[in-house]
TORKE-509003 format. One line per field, with one value per atom (N, C-alpha, C): x negated, y, z; chain; residue in three letters; residue number from 0. Coordinates in steps of 0.05 Angstrom, whole numbers, plus 5000, padded with zeros to 4 digits. Layout:
BEGIN
px	c(X;...);
py	c(Y;...);
pz	c(Z;...);
chain	c(A;...);
res	c(ala;...);
n	c(NUM;...);
//
This chain:
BEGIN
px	c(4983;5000;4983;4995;4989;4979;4959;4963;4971;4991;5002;4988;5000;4987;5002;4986;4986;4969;4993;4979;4981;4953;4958;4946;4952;4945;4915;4915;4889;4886;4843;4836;4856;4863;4884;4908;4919;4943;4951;4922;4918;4921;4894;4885;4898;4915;4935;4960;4962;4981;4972;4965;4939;4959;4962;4997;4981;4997;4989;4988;4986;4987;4959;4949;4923;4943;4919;4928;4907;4912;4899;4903;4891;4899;4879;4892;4880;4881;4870;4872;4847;4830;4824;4786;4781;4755;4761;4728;4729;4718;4723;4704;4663;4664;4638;4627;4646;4637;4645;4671;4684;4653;4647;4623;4608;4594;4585;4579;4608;4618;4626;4628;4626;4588;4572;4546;4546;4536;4530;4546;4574;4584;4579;4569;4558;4537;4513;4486;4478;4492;4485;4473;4465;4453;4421;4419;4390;4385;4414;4399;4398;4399;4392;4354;4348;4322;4299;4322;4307;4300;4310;4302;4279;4253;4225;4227;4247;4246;4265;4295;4302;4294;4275;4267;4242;4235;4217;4231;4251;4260;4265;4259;4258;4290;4293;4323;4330;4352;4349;4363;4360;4373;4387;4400;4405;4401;4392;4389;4404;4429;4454;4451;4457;4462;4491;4495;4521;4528;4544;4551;4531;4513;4487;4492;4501;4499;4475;4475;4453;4436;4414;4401;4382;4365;4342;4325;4318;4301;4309;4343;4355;4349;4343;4346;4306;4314;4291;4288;4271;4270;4241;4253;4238;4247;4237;4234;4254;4278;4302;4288;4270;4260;4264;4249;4245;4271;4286;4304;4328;4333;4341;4331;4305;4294;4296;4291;4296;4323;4342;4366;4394;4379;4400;4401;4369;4375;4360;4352;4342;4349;4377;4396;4390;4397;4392;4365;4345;4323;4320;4330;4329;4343;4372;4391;4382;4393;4421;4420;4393;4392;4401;4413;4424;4419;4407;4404;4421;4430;4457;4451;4448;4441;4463;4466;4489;4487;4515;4512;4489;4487;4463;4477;4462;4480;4453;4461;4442;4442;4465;4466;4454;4451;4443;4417;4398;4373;4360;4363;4360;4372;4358;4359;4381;4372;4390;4412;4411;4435;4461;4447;4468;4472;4460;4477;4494;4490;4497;4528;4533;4553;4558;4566;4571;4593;4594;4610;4644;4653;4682;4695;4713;4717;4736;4759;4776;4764;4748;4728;4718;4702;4683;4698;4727;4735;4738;4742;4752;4716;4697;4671;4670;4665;4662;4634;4630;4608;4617;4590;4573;4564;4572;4558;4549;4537;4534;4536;4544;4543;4534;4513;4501;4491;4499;4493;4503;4485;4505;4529;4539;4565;4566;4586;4582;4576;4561;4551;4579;4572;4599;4590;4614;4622;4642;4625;4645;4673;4693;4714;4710;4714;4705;4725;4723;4743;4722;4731;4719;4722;4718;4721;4756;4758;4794;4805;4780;4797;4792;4783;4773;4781;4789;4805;4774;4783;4766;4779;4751;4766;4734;4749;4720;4731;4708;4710;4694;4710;4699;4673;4657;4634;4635;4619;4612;4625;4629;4630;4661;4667;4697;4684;4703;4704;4725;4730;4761;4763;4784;4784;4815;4802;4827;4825;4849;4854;4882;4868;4893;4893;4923;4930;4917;4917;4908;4921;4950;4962;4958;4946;4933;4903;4886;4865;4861;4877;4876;4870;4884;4876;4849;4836;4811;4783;4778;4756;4732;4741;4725;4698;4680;4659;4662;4650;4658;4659;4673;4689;4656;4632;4618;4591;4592;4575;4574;4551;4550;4570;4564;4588;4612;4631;4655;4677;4663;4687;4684;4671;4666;4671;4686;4695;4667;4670;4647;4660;4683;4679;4667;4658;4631;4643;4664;4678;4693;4698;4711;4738;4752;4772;4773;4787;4783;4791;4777;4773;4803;4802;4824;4849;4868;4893;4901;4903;4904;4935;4948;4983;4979;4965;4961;4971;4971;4977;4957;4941;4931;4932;4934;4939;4908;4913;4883;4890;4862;4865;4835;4836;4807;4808;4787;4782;4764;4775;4762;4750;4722;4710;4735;4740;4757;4773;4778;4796;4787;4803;4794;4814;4806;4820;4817;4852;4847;4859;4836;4843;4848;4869;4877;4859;4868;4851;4853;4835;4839;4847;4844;4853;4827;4828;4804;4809;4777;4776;4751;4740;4723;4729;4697;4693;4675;4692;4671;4662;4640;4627;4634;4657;4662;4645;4625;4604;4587;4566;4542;4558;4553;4580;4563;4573;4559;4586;4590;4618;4600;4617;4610;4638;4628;4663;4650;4675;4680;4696;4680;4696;4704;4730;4736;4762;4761;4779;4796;4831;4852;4866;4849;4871;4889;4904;4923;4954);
py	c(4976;5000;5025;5051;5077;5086;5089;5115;5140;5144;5169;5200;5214;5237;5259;5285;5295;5331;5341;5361;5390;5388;5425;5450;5471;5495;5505;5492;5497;5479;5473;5461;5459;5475;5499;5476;5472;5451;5435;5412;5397;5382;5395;5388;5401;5417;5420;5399;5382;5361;5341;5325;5297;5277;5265;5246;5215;5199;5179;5152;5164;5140;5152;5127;5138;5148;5170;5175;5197;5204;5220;5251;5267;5296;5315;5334;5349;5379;5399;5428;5434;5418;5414;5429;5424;5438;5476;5467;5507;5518;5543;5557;5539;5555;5540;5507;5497;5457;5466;5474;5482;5485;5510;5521;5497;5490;5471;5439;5434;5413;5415;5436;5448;5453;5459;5454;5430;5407;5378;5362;5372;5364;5365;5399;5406;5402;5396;5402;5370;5358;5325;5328;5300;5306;5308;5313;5326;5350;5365;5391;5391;5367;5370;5359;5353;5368;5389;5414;5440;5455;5440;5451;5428;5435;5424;5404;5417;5403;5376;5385;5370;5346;5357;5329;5308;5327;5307;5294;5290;5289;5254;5247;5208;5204;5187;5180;5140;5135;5109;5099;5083;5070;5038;5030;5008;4991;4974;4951;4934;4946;4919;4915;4885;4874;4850;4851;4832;4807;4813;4782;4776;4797;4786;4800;4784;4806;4815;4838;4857;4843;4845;4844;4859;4852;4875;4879;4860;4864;4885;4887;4904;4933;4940;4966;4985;5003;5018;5048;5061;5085;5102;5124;5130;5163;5182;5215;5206;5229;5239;5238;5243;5258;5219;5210;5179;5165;5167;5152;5175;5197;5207;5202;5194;5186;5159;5134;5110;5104;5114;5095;5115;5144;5155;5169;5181;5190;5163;5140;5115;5085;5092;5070;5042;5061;5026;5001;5016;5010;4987;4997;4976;4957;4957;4936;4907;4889;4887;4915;4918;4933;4956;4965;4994;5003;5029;5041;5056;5056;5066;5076;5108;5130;5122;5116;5096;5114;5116;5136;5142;5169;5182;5210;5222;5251;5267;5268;5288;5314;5322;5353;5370;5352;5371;5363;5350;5341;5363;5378;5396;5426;5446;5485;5488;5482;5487;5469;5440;5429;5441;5455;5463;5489;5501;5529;5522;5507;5486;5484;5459;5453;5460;5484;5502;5489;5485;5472;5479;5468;5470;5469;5494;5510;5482;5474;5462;5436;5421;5398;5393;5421;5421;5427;5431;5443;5410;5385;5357;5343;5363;5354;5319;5325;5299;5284;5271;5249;5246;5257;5260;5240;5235;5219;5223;5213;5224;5197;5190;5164;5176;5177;5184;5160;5155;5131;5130;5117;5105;5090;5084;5075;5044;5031;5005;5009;5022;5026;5020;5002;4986;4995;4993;5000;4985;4952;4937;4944;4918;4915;4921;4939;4938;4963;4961;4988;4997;5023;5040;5031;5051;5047;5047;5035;5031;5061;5085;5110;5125;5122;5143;5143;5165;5171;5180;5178;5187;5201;5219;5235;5234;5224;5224;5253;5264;5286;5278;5275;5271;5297;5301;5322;5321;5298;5296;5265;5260;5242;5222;5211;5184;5169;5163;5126;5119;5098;5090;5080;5086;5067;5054;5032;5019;5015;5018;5008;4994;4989;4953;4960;4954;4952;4942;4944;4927;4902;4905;4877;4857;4863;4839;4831;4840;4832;4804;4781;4757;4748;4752;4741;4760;4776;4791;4776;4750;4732;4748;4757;4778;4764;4771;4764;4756;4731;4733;4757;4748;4778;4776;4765;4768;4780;4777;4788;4812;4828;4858;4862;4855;4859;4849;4848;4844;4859;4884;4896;4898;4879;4874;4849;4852;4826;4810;4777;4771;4766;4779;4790;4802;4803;4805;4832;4834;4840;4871;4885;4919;4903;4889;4873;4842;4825;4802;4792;4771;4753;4728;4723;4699;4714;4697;4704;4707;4726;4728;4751;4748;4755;4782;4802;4824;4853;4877;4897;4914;4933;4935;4957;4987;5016;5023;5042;5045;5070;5078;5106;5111;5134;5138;5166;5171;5197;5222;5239;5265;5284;5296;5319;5338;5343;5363;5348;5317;5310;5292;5293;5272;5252;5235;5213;5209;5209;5206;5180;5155;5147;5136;5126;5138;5108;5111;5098;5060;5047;5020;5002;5024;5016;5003;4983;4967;4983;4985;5002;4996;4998;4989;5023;5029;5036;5030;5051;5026;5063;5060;5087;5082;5098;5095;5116;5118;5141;5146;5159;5171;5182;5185;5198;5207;5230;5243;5246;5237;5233;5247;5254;5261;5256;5240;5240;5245;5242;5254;5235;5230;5209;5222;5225;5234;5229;5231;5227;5250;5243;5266;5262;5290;5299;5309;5323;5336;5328);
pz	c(5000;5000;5000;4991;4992;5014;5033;5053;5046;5067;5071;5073;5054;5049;5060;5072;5089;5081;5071;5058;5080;5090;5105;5103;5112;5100;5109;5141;5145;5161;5182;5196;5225;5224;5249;5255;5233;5231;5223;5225;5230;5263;5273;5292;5317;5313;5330;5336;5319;5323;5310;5315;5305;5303;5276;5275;5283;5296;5304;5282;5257;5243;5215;5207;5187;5164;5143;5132;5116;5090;5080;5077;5096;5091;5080;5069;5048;5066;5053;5077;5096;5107;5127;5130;5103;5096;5106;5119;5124;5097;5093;5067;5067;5089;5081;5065;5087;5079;5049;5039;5005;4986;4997;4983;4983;5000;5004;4973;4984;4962;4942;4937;4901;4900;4908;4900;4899;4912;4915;4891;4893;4865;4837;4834;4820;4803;4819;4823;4817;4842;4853;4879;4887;4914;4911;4890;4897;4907;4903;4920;4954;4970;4990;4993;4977;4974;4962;4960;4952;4971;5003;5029;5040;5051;5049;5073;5096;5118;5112;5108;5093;5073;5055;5035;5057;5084;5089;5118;5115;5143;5140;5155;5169;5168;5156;5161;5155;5184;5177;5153;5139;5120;5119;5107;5094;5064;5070;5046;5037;5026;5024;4995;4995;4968;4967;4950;4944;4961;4981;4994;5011;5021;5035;5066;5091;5109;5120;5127;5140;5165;5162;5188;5189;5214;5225;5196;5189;5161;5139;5137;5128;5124;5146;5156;5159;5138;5146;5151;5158;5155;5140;5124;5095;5097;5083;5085;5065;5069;5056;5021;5008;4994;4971;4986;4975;4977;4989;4993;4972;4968;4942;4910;4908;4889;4876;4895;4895;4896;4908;4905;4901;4891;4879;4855;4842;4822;4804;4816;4803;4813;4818;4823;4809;4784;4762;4764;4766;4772;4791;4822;4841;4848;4826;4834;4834;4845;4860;4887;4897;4914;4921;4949;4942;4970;4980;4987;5003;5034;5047;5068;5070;5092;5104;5133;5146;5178;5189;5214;5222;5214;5226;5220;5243;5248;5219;5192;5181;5183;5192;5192;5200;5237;5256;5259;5228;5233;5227;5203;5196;5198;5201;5200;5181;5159;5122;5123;5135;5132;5163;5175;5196;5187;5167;5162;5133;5126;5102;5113;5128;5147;5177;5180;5210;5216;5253;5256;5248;5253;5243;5267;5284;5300;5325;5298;5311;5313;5301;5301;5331;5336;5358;5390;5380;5407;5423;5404;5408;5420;5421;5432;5412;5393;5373;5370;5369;5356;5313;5312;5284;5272;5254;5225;5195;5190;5163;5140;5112;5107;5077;5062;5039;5022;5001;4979;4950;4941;4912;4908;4880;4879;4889;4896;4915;4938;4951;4976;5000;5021;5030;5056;5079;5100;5100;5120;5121;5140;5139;5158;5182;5198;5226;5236;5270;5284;5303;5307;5322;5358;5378;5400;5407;5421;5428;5428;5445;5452;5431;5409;5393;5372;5357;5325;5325;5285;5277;5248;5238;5216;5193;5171;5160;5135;5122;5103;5084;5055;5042;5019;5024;5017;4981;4981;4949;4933;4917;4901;4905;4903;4912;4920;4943;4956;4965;4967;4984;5007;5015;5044;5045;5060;5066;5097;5109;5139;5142;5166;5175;5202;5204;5235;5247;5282;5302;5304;5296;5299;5288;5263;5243;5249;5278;5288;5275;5286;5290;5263;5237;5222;5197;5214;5208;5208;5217;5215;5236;5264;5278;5288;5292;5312;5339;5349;5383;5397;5413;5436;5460;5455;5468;5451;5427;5413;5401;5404;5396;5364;5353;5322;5330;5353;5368;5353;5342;5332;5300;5279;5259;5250;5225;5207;5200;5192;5183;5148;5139;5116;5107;5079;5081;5049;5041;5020;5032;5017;5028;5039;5030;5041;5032;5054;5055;5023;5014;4983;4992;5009;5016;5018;5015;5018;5055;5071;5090;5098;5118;5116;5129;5117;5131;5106;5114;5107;5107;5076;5079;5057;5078;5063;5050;5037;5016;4999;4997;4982;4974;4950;4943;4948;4965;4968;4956;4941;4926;4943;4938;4942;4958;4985;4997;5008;5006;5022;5051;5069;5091;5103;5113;5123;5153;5162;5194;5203;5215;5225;5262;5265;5294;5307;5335;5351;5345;5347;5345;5320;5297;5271;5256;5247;5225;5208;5190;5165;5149;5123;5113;5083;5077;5054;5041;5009;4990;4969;4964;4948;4917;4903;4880;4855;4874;4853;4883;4868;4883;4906;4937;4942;4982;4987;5023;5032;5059;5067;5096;5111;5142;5155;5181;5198;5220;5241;5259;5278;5304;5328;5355;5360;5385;5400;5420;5442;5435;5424;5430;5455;5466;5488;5490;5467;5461;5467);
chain	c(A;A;A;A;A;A;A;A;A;A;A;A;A;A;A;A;A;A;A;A;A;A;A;A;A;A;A;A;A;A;A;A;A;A;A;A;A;A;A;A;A;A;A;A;A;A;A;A;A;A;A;A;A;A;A;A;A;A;A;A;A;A;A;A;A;A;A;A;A;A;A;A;A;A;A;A;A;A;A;A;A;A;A;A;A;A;A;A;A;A;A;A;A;A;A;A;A;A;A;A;A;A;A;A;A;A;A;A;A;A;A;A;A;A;A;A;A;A;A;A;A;A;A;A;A;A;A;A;A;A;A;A;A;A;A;A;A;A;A;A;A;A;A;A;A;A;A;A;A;A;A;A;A;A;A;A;A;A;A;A;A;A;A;A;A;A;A;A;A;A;A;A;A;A;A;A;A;A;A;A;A;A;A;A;A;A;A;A;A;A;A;A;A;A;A;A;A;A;A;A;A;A;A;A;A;A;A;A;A;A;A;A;A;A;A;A;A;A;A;A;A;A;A;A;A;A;A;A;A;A;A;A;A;A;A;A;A;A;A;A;A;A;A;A;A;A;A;A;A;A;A;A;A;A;A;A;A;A;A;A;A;A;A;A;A;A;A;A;A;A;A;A;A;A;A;A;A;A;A;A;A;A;A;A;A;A;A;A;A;A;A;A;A;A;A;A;A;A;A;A;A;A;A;A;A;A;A;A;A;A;A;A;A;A;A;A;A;A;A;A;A;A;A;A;A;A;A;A;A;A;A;A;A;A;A;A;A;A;A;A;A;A;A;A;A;A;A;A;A;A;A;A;A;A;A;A;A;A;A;A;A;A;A;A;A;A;A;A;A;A;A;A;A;A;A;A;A;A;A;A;A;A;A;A;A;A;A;A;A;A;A;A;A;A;A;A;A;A;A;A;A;A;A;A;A;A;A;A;A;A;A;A;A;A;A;A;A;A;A;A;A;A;A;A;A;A;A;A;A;A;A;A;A;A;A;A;A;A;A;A;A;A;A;A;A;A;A;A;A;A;A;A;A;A;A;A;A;A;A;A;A;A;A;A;A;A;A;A;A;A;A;A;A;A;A;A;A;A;A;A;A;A;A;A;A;A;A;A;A;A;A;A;A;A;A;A;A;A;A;A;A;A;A;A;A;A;A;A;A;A;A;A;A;A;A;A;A;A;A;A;A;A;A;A;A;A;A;A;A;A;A;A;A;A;A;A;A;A;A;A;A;A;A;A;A;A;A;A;A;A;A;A;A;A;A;A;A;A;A;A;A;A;A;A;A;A;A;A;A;A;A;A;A;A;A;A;A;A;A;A;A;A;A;A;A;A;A;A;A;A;A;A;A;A;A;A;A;A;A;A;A;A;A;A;A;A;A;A;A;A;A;A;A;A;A;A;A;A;A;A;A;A;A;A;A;A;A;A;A;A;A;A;A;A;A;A;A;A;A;A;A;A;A;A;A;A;A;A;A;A;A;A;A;A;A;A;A;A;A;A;A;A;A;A;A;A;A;A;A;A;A;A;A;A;A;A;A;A;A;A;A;A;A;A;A;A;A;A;A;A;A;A;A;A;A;A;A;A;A;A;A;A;A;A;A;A;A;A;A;A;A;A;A;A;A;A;A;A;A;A);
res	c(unk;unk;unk;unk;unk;unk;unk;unk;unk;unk;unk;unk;unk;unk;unk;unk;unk;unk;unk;unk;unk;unk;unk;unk;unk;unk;unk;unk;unk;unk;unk;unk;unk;unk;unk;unk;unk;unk;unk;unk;unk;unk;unk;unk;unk;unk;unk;unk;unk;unk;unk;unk;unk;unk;unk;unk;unk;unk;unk;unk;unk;unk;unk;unk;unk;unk;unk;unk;unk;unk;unk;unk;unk;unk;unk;unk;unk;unk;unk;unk;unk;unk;unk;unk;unk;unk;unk;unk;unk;unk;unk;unk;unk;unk;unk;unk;unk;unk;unk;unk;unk;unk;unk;unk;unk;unk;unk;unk;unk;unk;unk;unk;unk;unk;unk;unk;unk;unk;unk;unk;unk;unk;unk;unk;unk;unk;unk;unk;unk;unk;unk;unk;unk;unk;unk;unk;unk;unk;unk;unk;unk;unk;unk;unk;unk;unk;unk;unk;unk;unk;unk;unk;unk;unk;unk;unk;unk;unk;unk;unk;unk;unk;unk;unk;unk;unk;unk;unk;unk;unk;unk;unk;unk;unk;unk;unk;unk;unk;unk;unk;unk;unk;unk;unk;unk;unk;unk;unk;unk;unk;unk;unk;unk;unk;unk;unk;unk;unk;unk;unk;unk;unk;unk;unk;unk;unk;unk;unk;unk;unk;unk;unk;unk;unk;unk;unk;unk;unk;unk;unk;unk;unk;unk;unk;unk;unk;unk;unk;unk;unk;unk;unk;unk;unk;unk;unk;unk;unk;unk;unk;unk;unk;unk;unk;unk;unk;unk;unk;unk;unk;unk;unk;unk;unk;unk;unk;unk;unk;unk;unk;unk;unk;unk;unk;unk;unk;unk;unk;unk;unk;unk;unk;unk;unk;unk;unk;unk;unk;unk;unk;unk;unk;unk;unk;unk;unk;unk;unk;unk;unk;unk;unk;unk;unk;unk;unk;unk;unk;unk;unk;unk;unk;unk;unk;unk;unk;unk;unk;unk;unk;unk;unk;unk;unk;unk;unk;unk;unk;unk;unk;unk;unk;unk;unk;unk;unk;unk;unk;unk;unk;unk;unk;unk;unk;unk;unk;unk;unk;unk;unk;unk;unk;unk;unk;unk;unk;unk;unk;unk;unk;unk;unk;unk;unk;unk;unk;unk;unk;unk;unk;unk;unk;unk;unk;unk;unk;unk;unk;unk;unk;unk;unk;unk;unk;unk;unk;unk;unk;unk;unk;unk;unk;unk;unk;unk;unk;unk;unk;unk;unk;unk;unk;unk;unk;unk;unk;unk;unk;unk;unk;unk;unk;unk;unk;unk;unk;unk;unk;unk;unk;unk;unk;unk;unk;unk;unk;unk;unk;unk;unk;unk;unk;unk;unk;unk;unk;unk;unk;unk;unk;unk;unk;unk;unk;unk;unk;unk;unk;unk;unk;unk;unk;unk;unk;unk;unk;unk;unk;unk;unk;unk;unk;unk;unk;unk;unk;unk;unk;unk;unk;unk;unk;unk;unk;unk;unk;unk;unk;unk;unk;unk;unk;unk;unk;unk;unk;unk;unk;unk;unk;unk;unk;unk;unk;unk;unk;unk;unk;unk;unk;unk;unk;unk;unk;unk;unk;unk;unk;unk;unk;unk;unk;unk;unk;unk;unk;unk;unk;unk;unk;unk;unk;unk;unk;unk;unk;unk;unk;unk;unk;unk;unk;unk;unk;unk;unk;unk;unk;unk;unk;unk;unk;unk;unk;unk;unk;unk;unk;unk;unk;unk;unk;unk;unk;unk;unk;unk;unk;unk;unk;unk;unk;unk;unk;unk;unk;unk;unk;unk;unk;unk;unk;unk;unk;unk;unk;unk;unk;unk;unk;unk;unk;unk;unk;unk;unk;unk;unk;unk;unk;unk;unk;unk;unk;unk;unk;unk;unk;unk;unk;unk;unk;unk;unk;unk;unk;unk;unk;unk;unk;unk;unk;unk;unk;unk;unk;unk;unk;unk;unk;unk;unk;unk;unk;unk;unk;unk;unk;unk;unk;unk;unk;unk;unk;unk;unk;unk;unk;unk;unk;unk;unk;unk;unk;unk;unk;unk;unk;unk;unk;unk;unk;unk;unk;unk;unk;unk;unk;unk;unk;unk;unk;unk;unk;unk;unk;unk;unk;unk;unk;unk;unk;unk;unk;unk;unk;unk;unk;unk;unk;unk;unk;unk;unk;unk;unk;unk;unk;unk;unk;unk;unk;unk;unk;unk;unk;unk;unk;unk;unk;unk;unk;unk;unk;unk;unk;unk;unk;unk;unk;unk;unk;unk;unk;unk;unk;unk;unk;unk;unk;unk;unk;unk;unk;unk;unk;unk;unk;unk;unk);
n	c(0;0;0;1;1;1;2;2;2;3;3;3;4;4;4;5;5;5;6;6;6;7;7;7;8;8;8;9;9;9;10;10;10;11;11;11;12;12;12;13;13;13;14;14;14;15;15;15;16;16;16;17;17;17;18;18;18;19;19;19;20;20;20;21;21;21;22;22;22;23;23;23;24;24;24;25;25;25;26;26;26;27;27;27;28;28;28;29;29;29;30;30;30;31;31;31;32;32;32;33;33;33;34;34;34;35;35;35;36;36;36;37;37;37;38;38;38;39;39;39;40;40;40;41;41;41;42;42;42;43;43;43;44;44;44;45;45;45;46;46;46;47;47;47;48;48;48;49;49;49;50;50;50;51;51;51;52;52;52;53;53;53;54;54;54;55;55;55;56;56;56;57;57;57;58;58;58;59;59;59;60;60;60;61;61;61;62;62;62;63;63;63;64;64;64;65;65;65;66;66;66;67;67;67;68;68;68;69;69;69;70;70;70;71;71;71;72;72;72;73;73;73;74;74;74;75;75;75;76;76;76;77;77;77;78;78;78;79;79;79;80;80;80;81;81;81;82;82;82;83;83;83;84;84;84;85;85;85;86;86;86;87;87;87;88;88;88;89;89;89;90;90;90;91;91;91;92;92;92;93;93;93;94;94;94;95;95;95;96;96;96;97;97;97;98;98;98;99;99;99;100;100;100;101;101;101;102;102;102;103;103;103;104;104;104;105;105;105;106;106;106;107;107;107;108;108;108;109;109;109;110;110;110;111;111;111;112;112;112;113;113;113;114;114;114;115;115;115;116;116;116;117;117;117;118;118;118;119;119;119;120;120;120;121;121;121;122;122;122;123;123;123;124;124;124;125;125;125;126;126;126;127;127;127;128;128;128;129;129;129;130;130;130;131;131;131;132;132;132;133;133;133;134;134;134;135;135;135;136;136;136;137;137;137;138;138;138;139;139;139;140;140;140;141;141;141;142;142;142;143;143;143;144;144;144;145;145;145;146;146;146;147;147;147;148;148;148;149;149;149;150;150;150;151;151;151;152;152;152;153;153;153;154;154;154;155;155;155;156;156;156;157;157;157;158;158;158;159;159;159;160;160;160;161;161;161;162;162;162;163;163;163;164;164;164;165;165;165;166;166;166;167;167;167;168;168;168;169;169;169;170;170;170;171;171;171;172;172;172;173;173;173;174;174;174;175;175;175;176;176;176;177;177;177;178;178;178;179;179;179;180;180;180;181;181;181;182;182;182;183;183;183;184;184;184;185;185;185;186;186;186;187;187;187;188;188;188;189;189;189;190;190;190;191;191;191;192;192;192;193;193;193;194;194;194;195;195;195;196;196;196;197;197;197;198;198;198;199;199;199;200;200;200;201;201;201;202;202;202;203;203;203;204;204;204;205;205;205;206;206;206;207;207;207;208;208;208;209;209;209;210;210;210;211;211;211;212;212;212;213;213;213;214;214;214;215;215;215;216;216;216;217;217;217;218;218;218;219;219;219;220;220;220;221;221;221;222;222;222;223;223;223;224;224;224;225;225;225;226;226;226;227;227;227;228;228;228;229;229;229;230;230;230;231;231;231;232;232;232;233;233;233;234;234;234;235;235;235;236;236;236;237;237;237;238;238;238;239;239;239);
//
């Protein structure tokens, strides 16, 4: 099915009334992030290295390839500068391999990327936890849920990806990790959504340059990068 779309006028009203069900809303970008994502769109993501600190800045990565799950070997860390070169403006080159800047707060690594992206007024009043998710097309974010108390809101910056999310009630037939093991809250699907026939419901949407997706507390979700594509979200406790 569709997720529900959710069109508002500004960040303001939104986040003044946070709807309890996921969904895709539009409105939500300040001028700046706008400006912002009309360069990177524009340009590509190379222009986040025309700033020096920026192109040399350490950032962790991922090594995913088809059907292969991740492990420690997976995962490295490489200057922003190489890891734009290798697996984004020279994608083709390294496949099957692909290259996946994976939560890491980039913004606030860098001077240029925090005047780049200033916080966002109504964002920060919710005292949020930062991510950043930068990659080529394919680039996957498997099945998995967040912490029980925490929504989240991701913004899409540059390029399309989709997301799909699934209730909590369809946990059981999600193929989860032991309830004792750290990936507890991760599918061992290994696919943006399950390949088997499994009796679950499962909303989906592809997200454009300016739009974001809110999902609420305890909901499974997985994305998939339908082009080169910089997403940043956002995790927090509504007290509202």
């Amino acid at each position: 099915m569709k997720l529900r779309q959710i069109k508002t006028v500004s960040a303001e009203e939104f986040y003044s009334c946070i709807p309890g069900v996921a969904c895709v809303v539009t409105g939500v970008f300040t001028q700046p992030w706008i400006h912002a994502s009309h360069a990177l769109n524009r340009k590509g993501l190379g222009v986040l290295m025309e700033d020096e600190d920026t192109a040399s800045q350490t950032v962790p990565i991922e090594i995913q390839q088809p059907n292969t799950p991740l492990t420690q070997e997976s995962r490295h860390e490489i200057p922003m500068n190489l890891f734009i070169r290798l697996f984004i403006q020279n994608q083709d080159k390294v496949l099957p391999q692909r290259g996946y800047l994976a939560q890491f707060n980039l913004i606030e690594s860098t001077a240029y990327l925090r005047n780049l992206f200033p916080p966002i007024p109504q964002i920060q009043r919710l005292h949020p936890k930062s991510s950043s998710w930068l990659g080529p097309k394919h680039t996957l974010t498997p099945i998995h849920r967040d912490a029980a108390t925490e929504g989240n809101i991701l913004l899409q910056v540059a390029g399309t990806k989709r997301v799909n999310v699934i209730h909590p009630k369809y946990s059981n037939h999600l193929n989860l990790h032991p309830s004792n093991s750290p990936l507890r809250n991760f599918s061992k699907f290994l696919e943006e959504v399950p390949s088997q026939q499994v009796p679950i419901q499962i909303d989906s949407a592809t997200l454009n340059p300016g739009d974001a997706v809110y999902i609420p507390p305890g909901h499974f979700h997985s994305f998939k990068s339908l082009s080169n594509s910089f997403s940043v979200n956002f995790w927090f406790v509504n007290n509202t």
